[in-house]
ChimeraX commands (.cxc) that place a marker at each C-alpha (Angstrom):
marker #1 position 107.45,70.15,99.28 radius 0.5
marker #1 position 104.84,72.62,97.84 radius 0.5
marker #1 position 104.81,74.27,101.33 radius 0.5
marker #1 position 107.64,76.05,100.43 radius 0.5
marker #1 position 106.12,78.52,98.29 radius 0.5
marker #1 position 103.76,79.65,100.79 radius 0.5
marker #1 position 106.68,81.51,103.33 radius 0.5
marker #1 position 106.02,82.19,107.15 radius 0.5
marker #1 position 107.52,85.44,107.72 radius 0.5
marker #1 position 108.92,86.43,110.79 radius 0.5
marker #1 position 109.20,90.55,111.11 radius 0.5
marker #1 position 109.99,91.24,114.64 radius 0.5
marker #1 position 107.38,89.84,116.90 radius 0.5
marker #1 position 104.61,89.28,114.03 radius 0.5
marker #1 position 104.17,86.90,111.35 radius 0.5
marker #1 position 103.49,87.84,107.80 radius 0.5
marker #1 position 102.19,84.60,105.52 radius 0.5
marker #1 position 101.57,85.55,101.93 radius 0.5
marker #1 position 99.64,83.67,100.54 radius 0.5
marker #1 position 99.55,82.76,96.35 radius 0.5
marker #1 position 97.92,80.96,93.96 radius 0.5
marker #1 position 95.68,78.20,94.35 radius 0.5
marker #1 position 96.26,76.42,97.45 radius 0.5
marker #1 position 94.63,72.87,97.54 radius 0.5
marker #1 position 93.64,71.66,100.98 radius 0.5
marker #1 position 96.67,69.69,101.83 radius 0.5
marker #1 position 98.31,72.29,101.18 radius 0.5
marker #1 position 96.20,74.85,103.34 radius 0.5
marker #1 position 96.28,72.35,106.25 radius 0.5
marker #1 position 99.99,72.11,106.39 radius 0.5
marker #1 position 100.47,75.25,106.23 radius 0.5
marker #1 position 97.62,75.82,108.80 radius 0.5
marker #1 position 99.64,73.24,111.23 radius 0.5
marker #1 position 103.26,75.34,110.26 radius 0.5
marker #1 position 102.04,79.08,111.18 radius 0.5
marker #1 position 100.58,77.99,114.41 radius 0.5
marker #1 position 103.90,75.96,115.58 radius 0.5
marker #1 position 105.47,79.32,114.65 radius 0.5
marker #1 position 103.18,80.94,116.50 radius 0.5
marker #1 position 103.57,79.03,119.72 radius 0.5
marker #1 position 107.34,78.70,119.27 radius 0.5
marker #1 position 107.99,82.44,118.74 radius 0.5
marker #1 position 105.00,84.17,120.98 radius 0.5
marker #1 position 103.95,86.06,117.92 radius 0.5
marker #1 position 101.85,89.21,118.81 radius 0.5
marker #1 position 100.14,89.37,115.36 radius 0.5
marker #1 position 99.39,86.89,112.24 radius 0.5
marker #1 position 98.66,88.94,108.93 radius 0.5
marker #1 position 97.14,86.77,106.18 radius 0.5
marker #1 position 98.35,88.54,102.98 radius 0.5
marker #1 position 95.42,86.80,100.35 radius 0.5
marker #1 position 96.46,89.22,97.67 radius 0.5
marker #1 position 97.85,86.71,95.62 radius 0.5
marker #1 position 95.21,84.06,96.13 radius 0.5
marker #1 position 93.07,83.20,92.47 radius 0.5
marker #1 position 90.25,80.75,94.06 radius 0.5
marker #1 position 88.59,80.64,97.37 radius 0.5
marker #1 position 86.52,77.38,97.96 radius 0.5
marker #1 position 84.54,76.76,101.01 radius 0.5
marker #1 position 87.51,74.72,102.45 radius 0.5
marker #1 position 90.26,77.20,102.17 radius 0.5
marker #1 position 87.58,79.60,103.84 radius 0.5
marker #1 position 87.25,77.10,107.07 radius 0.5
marker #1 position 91.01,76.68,107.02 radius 0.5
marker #1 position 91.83,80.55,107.55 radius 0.5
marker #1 position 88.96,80.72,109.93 radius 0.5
marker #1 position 90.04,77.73,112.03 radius 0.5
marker #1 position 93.68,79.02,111.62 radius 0.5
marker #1 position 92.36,82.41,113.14 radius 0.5
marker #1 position 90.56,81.04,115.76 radius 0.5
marker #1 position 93.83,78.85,117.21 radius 0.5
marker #1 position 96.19,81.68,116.36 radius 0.5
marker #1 position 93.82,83.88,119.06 radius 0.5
marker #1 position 93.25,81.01,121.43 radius 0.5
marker #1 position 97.28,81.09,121.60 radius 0.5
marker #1 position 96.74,84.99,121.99 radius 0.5
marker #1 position 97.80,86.56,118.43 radius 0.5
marker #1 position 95.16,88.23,116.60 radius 0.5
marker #1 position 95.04,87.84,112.75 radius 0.5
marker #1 position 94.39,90.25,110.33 radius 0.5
marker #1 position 93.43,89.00,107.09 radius 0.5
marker #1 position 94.39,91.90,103.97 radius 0.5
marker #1 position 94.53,92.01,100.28 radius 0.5
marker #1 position 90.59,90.54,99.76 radius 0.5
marker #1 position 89.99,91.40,95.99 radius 0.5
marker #1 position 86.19,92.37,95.61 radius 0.5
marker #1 position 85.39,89.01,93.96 radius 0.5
marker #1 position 86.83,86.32,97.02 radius 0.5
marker #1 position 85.03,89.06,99.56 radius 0.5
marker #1 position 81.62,88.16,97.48 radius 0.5
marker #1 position 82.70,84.58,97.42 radius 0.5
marker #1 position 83.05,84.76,101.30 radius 0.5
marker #1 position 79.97,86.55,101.87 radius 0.5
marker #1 position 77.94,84.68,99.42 radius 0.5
marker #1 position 78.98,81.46,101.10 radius 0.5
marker #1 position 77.84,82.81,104.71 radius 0.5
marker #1 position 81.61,82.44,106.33 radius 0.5
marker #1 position 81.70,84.66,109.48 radius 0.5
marker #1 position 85.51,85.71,110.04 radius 0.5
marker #1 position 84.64,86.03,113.81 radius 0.5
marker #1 position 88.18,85.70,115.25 radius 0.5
marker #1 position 89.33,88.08,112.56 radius 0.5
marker #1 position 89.74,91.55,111.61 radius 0.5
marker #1 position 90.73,93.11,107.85 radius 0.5
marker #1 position 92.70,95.58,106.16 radius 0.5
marker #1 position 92.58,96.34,102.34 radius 0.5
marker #1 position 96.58,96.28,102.29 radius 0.5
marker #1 position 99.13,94.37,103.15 radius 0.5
marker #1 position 100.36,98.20,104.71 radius 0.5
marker #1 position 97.33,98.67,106.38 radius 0.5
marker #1 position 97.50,95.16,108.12 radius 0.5
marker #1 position 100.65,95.88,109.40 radius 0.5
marker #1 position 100.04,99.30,111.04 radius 0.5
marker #1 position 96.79,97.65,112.73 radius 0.5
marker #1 position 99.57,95.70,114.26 radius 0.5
marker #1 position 101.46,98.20,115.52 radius 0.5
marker #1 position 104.23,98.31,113.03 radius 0.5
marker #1 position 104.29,101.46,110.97 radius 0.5
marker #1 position 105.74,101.50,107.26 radius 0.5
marker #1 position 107.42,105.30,106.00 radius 0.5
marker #1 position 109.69,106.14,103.06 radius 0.5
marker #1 position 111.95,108.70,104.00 radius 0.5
marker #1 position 110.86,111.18,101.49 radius 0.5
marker #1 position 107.06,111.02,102.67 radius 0.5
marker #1 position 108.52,111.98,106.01 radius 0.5
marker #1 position 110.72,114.77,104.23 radius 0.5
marker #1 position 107.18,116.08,102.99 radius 0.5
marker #1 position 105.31,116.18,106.29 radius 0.5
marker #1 position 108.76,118.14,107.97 radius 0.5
marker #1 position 108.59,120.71,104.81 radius 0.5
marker #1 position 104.99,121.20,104.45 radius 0.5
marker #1 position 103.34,123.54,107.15 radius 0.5
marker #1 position 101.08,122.70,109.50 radius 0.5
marker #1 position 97.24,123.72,109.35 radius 0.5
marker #1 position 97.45,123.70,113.19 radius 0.5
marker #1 position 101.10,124.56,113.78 radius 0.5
marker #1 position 100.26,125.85,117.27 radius 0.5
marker #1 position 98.17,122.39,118.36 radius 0.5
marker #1 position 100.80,119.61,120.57 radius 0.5
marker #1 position 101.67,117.12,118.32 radius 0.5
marker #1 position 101.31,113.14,119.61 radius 0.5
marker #1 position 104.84,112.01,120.85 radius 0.5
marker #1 position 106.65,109.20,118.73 radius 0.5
marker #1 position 107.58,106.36,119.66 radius 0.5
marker #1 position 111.07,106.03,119.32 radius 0.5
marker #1 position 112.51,104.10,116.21 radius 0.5
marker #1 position 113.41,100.83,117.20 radius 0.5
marker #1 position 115.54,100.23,113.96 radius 0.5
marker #1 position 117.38,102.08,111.56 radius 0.5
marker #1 position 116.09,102.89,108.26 radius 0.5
marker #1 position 117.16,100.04,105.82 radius 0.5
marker #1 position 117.84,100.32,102.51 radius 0.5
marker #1 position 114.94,98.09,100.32 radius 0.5
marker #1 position 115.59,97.82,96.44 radius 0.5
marker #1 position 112.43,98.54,94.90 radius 0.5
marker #1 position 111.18,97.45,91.53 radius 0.5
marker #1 position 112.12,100.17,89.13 radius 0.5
marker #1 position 116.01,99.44,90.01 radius 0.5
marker #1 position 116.26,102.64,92.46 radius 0.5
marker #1 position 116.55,102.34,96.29 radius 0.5
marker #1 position 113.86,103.23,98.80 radius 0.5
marker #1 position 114.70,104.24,102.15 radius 0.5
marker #1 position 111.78,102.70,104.61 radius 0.5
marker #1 position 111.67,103.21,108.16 radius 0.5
marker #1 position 110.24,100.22,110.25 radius 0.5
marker #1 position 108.64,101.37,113.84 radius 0.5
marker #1 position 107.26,99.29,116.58 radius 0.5
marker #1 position 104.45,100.70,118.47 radius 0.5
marker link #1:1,2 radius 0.2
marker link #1:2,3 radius 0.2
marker link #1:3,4 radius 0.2
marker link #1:4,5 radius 0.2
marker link #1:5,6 radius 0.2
marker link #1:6,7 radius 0.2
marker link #1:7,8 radius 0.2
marker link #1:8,9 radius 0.2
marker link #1:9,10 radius 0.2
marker link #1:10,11 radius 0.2
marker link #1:11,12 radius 0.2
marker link #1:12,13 radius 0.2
marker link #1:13,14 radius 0.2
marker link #1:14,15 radius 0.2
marker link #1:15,16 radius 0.2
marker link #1:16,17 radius 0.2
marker link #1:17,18 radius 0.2
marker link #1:18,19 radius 0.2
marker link #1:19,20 radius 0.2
marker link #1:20,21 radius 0.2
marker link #1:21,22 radius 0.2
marker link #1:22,23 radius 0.2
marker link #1:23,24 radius 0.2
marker link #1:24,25 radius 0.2
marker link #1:25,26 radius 0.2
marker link #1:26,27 radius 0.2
marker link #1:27,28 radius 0.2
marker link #1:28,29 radius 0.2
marker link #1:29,30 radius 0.2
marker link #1:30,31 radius 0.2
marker link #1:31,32 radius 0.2
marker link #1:32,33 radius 0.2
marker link #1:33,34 radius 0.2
marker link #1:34,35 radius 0.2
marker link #1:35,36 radius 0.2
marker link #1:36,37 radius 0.2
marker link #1:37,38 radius 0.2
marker link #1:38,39 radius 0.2
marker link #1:39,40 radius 0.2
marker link #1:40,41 radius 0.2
marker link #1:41,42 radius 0.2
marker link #1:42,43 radius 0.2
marker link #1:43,44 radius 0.2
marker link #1:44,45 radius 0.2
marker link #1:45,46 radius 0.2
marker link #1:46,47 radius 0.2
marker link #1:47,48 radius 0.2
marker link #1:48,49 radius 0.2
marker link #1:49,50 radius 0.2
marker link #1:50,51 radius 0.2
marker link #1:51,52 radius 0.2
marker link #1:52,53 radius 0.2
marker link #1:53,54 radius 0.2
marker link #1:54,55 radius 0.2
marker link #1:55,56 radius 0.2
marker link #1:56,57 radius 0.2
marker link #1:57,58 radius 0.2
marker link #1:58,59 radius 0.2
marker link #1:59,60 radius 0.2
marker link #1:60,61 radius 0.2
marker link #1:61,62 radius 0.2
marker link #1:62,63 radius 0.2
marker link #1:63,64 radius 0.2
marker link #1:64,65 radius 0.2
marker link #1:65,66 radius 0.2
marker link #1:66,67 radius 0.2
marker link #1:67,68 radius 0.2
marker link #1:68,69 radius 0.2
marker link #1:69,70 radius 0.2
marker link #1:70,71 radius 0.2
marker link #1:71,72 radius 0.2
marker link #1:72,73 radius 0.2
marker link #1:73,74 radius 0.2
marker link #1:74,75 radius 0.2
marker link #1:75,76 radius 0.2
marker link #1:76,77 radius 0.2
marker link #1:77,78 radius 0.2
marker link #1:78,79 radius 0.2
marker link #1:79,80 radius 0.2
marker link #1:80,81 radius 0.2
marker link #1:81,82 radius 0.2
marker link #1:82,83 radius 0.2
marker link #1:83,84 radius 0.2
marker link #1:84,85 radius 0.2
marker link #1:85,86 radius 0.2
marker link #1:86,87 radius 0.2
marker link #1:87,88 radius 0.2
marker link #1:88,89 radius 0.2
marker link #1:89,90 radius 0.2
marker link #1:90,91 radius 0.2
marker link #1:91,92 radius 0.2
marker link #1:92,93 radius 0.2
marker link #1:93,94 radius 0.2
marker link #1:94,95 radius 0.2
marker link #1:95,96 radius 0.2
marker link #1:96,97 radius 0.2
marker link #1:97,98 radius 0.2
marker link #1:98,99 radius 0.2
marker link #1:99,100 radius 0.2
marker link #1:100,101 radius 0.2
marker link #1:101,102 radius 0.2
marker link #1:102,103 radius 0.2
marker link #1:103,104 radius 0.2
marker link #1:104,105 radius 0.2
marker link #1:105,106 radius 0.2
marker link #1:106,107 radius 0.2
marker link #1:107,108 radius 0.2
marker link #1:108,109 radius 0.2
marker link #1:109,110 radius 0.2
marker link #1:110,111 radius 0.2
marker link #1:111,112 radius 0.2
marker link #1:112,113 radius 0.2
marker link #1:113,114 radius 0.2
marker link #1:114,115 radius 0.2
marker link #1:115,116 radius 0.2
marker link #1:116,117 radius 0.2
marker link #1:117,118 radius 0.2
marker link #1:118,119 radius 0.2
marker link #1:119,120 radius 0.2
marker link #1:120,121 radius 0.2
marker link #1:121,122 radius 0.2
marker link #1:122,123 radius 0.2
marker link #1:123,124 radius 0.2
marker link #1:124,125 radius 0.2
marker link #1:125,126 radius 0.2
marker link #1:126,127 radius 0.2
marker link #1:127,128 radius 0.2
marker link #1:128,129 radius 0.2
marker link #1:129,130 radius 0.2
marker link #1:130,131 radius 0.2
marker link #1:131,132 radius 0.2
marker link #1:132,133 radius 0.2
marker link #1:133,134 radius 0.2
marker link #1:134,135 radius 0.2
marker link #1:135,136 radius 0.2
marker link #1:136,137 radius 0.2
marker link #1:137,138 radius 0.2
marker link #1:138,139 radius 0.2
marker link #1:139,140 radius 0.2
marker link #1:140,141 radius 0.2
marker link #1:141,142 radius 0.2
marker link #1:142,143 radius 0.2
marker link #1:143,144 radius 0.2
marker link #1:144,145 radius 0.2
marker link #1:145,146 radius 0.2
marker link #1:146,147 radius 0.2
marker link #1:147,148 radius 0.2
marker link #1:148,149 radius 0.2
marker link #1:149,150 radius 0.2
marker link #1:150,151 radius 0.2
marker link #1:151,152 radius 0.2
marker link #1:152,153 radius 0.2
marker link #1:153,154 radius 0.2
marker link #1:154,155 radius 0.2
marker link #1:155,156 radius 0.2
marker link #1:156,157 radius 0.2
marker link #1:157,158 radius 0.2
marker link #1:158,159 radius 0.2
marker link #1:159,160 radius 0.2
marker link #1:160,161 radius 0.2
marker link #1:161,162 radius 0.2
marker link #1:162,163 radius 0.2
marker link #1:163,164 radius 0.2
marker link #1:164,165 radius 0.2
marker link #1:165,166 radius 0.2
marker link #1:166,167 radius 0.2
marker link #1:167,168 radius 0.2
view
């Protein structure tokens, strides 16, 4: 089944679908049917459409992700599609599609943080505790406490990254 390389992930209460490649219509249709059973099975409180990966955007694929949109907010999840390269954003604005039912983030990072999840390594937060304040005297916003420990991610160069993963 070609579905398989097209995952629905599940991080906490949001759903993360990369998306790769070319993806004919079957394809987008299935998986168009599979996110939004996820969606109503799991009460998802965010879809993220990660179209980093995608090489070819046809009209079709376009009315997919906005019908897919539309449901996923009709079943009350808001999508955020990120990763547009400059040349499927021209595509999509060339072609006249209107992503009403959708809002977008350049990164897959930013999409998640418009969802409430926030993304740190541990040394970025080492930098903020070490480098001084310009207003060191202003309140600072409370945190919200850290759900989850930070877990240990391997990254690509062979060394370990320590991210932290909050809910807001």
């Amino acid at each position: 089944m070609e579905l398989r390389r097209l995952p629905i992930i599940k991080l906490w209460d949001r759903i993360l679908v990369p998306m790769q490649g070319e993806i004919t219509d079957e394809l987008a249709e299935q998986l168009s049917s599979e996110v939004l059973k996820v969606i109503y099975e799991s009460g998802a409180r965010g879809l993220v459409l990660d179209l980093t990966g995608v090489w070819i955007m046809d009209s079709h694929l376009c009315s997919v992700i906005s019908n897919l949109a539309a449901a996923a907010r009709l079943l009350g999840t808001p999508t955020i599609i990120s990763g547009l390269s400059p040349e499927i954003a021209m595509t999509l604005q060339t072609m006249g599609v209107e992503l009403e039912a959708v809002r977008t983030a350049l990164s897959l990072e930013q999409a998640l943080q418009m969802l409430g999840l926030d993304v740190r390594r541990d040394e970025d937060e080492e930098d903020d505790e070490e480098s001084p304040d310009e207003n060191e005297l202003a309140p600072k916003p409370a945190r919200a406490p850290q759900s989850r420990a930070a877990e240990e991610i391997p990254a690509f160069s062979g060394a370990t990254t320590r991210l932290r993963f909050s809910r807001g």
